[in-house]
PyMOL commands that place a pseudoatom at each C-alpha (Angstrom):
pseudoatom trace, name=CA, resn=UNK, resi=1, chain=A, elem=C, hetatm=0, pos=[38.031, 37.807, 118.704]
pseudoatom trace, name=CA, resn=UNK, resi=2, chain=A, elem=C, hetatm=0, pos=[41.105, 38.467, 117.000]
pseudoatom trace, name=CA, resn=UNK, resi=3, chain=A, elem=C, hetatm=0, pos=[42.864, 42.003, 117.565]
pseudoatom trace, name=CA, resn=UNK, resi=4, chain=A, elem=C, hetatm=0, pos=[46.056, 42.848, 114.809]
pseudoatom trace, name=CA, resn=UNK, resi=5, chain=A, elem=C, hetatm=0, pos=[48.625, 45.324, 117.164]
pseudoatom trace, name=CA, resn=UNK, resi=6, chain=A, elem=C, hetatm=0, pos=[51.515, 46.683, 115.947]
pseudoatom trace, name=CA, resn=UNK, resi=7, chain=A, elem=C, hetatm=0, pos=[54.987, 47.313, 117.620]
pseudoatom trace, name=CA, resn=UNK, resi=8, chain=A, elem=C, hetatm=0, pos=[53.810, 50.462, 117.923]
pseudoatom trace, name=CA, resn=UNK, resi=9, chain=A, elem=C, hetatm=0, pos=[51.229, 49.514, 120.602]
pseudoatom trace, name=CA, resn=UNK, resi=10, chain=A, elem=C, hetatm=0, pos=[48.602, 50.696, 117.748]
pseudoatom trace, name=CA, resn=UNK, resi=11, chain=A, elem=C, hetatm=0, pos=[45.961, 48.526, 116.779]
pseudoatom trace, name=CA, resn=UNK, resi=12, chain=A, elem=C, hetatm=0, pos=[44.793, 48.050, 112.836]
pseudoatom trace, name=CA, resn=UNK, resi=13, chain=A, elem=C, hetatm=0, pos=[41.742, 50.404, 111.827]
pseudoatom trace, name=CA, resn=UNK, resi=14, chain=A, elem=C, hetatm=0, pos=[39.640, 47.600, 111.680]
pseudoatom trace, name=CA, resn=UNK, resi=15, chain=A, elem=C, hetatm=0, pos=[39.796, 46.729, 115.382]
pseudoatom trace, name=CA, resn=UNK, resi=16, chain=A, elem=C, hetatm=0, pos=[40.037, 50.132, 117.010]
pseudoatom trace, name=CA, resn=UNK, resi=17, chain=A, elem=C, hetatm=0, pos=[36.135, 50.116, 117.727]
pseudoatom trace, name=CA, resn=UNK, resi=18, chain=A, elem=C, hetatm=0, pos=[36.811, 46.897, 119.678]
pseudoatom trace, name=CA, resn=UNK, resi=19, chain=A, elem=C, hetatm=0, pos=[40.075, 48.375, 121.165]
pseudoatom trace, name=CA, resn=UNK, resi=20, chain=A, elem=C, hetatm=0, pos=[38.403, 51.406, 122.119]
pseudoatom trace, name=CA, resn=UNK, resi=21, chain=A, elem=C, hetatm=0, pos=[35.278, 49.856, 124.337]
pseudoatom trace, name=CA, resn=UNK, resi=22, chain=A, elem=C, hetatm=0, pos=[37.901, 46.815, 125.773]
pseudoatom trace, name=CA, resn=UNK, resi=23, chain=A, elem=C, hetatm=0, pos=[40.828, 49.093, 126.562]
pseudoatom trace, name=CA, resn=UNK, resi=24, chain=A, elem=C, hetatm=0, pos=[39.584, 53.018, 126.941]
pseudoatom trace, name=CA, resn=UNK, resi=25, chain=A, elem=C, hetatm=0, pos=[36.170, 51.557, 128.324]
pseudoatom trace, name=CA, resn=UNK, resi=26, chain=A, elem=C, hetatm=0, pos=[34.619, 54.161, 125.953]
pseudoatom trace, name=CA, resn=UNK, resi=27, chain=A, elem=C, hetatm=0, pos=[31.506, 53.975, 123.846]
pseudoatom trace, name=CA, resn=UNK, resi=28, chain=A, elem=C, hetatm=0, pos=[32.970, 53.597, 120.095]
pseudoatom trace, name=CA, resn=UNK, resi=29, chain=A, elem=C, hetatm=0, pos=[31.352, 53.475, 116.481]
pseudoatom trace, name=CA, resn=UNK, resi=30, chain=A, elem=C, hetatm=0, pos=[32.222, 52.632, 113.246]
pseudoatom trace, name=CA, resn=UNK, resi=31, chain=A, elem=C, hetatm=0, pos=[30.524, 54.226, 110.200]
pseudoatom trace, name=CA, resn=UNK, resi=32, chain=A, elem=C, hetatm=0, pos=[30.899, 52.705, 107.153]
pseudoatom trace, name=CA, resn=UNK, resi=33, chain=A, elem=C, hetatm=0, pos=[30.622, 55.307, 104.044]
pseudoatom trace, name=CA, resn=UNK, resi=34, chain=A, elem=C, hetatm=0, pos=[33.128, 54.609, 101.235]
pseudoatom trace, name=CA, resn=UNK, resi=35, chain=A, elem=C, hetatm=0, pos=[32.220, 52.911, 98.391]
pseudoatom trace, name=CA, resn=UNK, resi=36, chain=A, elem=C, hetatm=0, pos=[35.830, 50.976, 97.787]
pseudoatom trace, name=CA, resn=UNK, resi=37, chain=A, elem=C, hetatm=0, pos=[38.764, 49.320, 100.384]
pseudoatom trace, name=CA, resn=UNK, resi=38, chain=A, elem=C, hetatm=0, pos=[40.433, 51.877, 102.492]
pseudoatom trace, name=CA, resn=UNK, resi=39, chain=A, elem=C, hetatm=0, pos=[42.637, 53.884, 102.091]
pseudoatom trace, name=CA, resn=UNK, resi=40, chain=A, elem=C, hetatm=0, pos=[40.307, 56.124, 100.032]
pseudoatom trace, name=CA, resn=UNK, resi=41, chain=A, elem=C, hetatm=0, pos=[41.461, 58.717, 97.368]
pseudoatom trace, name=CA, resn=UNK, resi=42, chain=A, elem=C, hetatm=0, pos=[41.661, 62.010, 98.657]
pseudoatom trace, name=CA, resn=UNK, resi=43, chain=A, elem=C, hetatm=0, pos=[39.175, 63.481, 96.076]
pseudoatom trace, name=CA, resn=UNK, resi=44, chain=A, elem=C, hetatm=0, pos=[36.153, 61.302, 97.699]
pseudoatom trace, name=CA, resn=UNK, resi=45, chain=A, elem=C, hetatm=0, pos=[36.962, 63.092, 100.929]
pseudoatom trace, name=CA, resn=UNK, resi=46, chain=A, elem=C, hetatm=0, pos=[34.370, 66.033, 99.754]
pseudoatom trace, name=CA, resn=UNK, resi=47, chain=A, elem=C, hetatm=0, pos=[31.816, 63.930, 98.963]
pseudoatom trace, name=CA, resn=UNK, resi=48, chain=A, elem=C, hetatm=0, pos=[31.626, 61.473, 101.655]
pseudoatom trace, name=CA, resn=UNK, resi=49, chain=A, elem=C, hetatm=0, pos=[31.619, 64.737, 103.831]
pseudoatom trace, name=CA, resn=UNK, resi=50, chain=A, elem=C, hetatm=0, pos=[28.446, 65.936, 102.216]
pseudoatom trace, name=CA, resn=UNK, resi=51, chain=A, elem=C, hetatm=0, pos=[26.538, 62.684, 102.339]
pseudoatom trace, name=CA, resn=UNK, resi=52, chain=A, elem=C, hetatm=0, pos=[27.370, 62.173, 105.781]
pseudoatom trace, name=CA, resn=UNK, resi=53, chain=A, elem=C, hetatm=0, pos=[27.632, 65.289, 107.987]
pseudoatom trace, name=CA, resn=UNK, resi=54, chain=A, elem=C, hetatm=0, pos=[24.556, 64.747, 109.798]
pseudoatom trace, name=CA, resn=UNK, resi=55, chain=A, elem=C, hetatm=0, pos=[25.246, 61.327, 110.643]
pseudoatom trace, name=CA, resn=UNK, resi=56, chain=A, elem=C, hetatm=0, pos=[27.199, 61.864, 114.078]
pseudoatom trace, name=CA, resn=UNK, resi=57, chain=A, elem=C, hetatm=0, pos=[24.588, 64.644, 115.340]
pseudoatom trace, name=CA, resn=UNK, resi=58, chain=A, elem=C, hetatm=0, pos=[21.867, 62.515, 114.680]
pseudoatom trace, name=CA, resn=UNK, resi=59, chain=A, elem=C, hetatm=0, pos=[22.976, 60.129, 116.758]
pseudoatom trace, name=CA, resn=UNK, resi=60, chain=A, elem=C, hetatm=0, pos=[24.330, 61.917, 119.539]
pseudoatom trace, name=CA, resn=UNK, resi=61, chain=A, elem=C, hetatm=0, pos=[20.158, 63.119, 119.484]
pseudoatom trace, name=CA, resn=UNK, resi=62, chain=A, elem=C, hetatm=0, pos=[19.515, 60.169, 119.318]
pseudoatom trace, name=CA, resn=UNK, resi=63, chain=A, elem=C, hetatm=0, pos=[21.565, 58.937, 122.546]
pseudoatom trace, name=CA, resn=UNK, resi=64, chain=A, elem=C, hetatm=0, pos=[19.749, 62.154, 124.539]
pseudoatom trace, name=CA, resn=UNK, resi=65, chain=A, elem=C, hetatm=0, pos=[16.668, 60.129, 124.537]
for i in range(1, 65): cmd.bond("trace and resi %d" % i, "trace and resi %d" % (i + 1))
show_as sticks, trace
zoom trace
């Protein structure tokens, strides 16, 4: 697997899931919602919001099991 860091020590938005689990040892998800390439336009910000706001408490039900 190839990770993209920066001089920064930050990784590229496309790896921090992977980052997260390998380095933090944390459970990490990515949740794809936009409909074009990053970075989106702030007036989609709304709407993705509405569409989606149930999506992390569903899952954290989910993970109660």
């Amino acid at each position: 697997m190839t990770r993209s860091y920066h001089a920064t020590g930050s990784v590229d938005g496309a790896g921090y899931k992977d980052w997260a689990i390998d380095t933090l040892e944390i459970p990490s998800l990515t949740i794809e919602v936009g409909c074009q390439e990053a970075a989106l336009a702030e007036r989609e910000i709304y709407s993705i919001f509405v569409r989606n706001y149930r999506v992390l408490p569903a899952i954290a039900r989910w993970l109660q099991r």
